[in-house]
N, C-alpha and C positions, 0 to 999 in steps of 0.2 A: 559675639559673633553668632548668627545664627545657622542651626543644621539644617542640610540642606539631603531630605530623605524620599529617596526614589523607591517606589513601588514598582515593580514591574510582573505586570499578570503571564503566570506561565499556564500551559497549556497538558492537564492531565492525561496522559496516554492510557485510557480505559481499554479494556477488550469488549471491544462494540461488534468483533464477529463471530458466528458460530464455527462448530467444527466443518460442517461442510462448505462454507462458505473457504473457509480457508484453504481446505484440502481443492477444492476445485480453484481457486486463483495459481495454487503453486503448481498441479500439474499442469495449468495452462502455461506457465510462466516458464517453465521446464519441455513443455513443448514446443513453444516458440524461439527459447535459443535453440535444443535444438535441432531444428529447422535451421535455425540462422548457421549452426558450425554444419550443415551438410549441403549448405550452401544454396536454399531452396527460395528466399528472397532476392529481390534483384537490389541495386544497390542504393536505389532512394526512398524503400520501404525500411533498407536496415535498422537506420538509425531513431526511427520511429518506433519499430516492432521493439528494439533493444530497450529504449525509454519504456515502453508499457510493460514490457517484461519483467523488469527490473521495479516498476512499481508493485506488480501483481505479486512477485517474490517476496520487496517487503513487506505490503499487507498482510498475504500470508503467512508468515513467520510470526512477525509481530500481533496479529490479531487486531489490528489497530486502521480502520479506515476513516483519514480526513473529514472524506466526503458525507460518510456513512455521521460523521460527527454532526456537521454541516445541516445534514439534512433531519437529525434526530432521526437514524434510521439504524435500529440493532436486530441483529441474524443470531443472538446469543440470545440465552434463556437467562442470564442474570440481567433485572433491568433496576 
């Protein structure tokens, strides 16, 4: 019987952003919920602003943008 062997390519999570790059996604990200708990969007922006918010959160935490991968584009000094 022959093996039957699956590769499957994963995808390295690098830190492709700088510090400021990061520190400014999160206070955006942080100011746009909250906006959103003081109730300053109307209610077919919310769920829009909440998705980019929540993306802009992750990046910054994790130091890690997709796009930023995508495009061979880093805001960090290690390259």
């Amino acid at each position: 019987m022959g093996k039957c062997l699956v590769k499957i390519r994963t995808m390295e999570m690098k830190t492709n952003m700088g510090l400021l790059d990061r520190a400014l996604r999160t206070l955006l990200a942080i100011a746009i919920l909250l906006a959103y708990i003081l109730g300053i969007f109307n209610a077919s922006a919310e769920l829009a602003l909440i998705s980019i918010a929540g993306i802009l959160l992750w990046t910054g935490i994790f130091g890690f943008c997709p796009l930023y991968m995508a495009l061979d584009i880093r805001t960090n000094r290690h390259r």
